[in-house]
NUGURO-800756 format. One record per residue (C-alpha): residue in one letter; x, y negated, z negated. Coordinates in steps of 0.2 Angstrom, whole numbers, padded with zeros to 4 digits, always signed. Last residue first. Layout:
% NUGURO-800756
AXYZ...
***
This chain:
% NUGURO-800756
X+0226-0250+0121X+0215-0243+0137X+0200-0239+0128X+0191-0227+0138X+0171-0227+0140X+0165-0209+0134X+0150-0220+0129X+0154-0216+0110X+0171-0222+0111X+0184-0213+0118X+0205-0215+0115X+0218-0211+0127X+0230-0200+0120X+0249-0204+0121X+0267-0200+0126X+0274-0214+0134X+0282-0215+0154X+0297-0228+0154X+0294-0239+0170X+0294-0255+0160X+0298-0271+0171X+0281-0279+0162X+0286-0277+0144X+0275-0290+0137X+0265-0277+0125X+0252-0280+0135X+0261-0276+0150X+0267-0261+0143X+0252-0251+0138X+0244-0260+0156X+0259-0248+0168X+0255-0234+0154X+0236-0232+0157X+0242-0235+0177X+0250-0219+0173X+0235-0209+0169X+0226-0215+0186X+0212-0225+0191X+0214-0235+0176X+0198-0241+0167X+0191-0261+0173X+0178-0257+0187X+0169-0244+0175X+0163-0229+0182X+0154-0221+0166X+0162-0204+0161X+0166-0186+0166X+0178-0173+0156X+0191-0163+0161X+0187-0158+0179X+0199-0145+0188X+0210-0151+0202X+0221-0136+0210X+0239-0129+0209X+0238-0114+0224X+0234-0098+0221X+0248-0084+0215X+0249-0090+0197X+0234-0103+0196X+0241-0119+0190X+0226-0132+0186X+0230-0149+0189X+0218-0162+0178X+0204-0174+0180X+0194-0183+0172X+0179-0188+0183X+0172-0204+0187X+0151-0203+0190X+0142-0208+0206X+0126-0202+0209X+0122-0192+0224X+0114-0178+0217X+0113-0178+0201X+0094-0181+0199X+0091-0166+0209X+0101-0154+0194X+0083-0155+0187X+0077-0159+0168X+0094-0170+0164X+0090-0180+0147X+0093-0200+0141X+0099-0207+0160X+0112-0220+0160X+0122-0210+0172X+0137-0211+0160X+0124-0205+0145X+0116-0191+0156X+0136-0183+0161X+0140-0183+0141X+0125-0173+0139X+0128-0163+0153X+0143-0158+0146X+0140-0158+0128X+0127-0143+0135X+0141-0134+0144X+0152-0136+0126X+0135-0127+0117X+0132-0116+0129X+0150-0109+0129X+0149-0109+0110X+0136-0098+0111X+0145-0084+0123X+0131-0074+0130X+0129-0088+0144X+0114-0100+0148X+0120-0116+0151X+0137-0116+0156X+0143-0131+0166X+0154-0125+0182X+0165-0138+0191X+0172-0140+0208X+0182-0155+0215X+0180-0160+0233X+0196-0175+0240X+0195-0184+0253X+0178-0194+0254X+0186-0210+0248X+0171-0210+0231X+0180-0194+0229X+0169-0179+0229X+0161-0168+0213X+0153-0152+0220X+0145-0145+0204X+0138-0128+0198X+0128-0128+0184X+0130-0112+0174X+0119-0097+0173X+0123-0080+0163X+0120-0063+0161X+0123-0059+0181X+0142-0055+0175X+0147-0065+0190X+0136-0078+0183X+0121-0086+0190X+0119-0102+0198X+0109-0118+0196X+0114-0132+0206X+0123-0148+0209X+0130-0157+0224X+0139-0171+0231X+0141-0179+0212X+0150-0193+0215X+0169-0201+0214X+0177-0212+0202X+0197-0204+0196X+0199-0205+0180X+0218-0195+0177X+0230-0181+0186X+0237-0184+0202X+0225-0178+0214X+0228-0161+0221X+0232-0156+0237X+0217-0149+0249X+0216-0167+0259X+0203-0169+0274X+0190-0164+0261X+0174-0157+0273X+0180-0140+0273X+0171-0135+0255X+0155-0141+0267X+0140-0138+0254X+0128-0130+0260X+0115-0130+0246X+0121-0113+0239X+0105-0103+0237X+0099-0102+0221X+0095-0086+0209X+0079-0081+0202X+0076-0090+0182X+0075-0080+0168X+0069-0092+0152X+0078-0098+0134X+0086-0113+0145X+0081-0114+0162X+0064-0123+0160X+0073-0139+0154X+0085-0138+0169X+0074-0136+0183X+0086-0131+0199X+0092-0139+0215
***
């Protein structure tokens, strides 16, 4: 738990980890990548290695349970244009909550929220989810990148197609994708 709005521009005493169990997901392989819906099992204020910074630290779950995704949002860091992409961030995580402004990482917990999500090689570790970018959960977005392909064809009337395409899925202002 940490307040937000007080962060920013003041010093603020490191948190505690909440407990989260990083032994709890049943599956350590990666997802494949793509929106994936899930929830925000935990969020908190911590501070950088460097102890010069804070970032929101966030345990994002699979709605299924199988599956735990970290993510860090920078919020006070020496680096401004850090801030500003962590700030986007949480903006971008308000507007698919429906909420105008975060003040407390309280209000995230629990909340469900799809995730972008993409597969991280890390040399010697092993390939990992990282998340992209967050957005509404909608019932009628693809769950994964190539069932964005599987509808490209089918509304062109290519049903049988199993040919992958090369393309970028568009967002509106929401951060709702357009799947055409």
């Amino acid at each position: 738990m940490g307040n937000i709005s007080s962060l920013i521009g003041n010093n603020q005493q490191y948190i505690q980890p909440s407990g989260v169990d990083y032994n709890a997901a049943t599956n350590k392989n990666p997802l494949p990548a793509g929106w994936m819906d899930g929830y925000i099992e935990s969020a908190e204020i911590r501070n950088t290695k460097s102890g010069t910074g804070q970032y929101i630290y966030i345990a994002w779950r699979t709605l299924d349970g199988q599956h735990l995704v970290h993510d860090h949002i920078n919020i006070k860091n020496d680096n401004s244009v850090a801030v500003d992409i962590g700030l986007r961030t949480l903006s971008t995580i308000a507007r698919a909550l429906g909420m105008e402004s975060i003040d407390d990482t309280e209000q995230l917990n629990g909340r469900e929220i799809a995730a972008r999500l993409a597969i991280e090689e890390a040399g010697e570790w092993p390939a990992r989810n990282v998340i992209k970018a967050y957005a509404k959960i909608s019932t009628t977005r693809p769950k994964r990148a190539g069932d964005l392909d599987k509808i490209r064809h089918q509304i062109r009337g290519n049903e049988n197609c199993n040919q992958q395409t090369n393309f970028r899925s568009a967002e509106g202002p929401t951060g709702d994708e357009i799947p055409f």
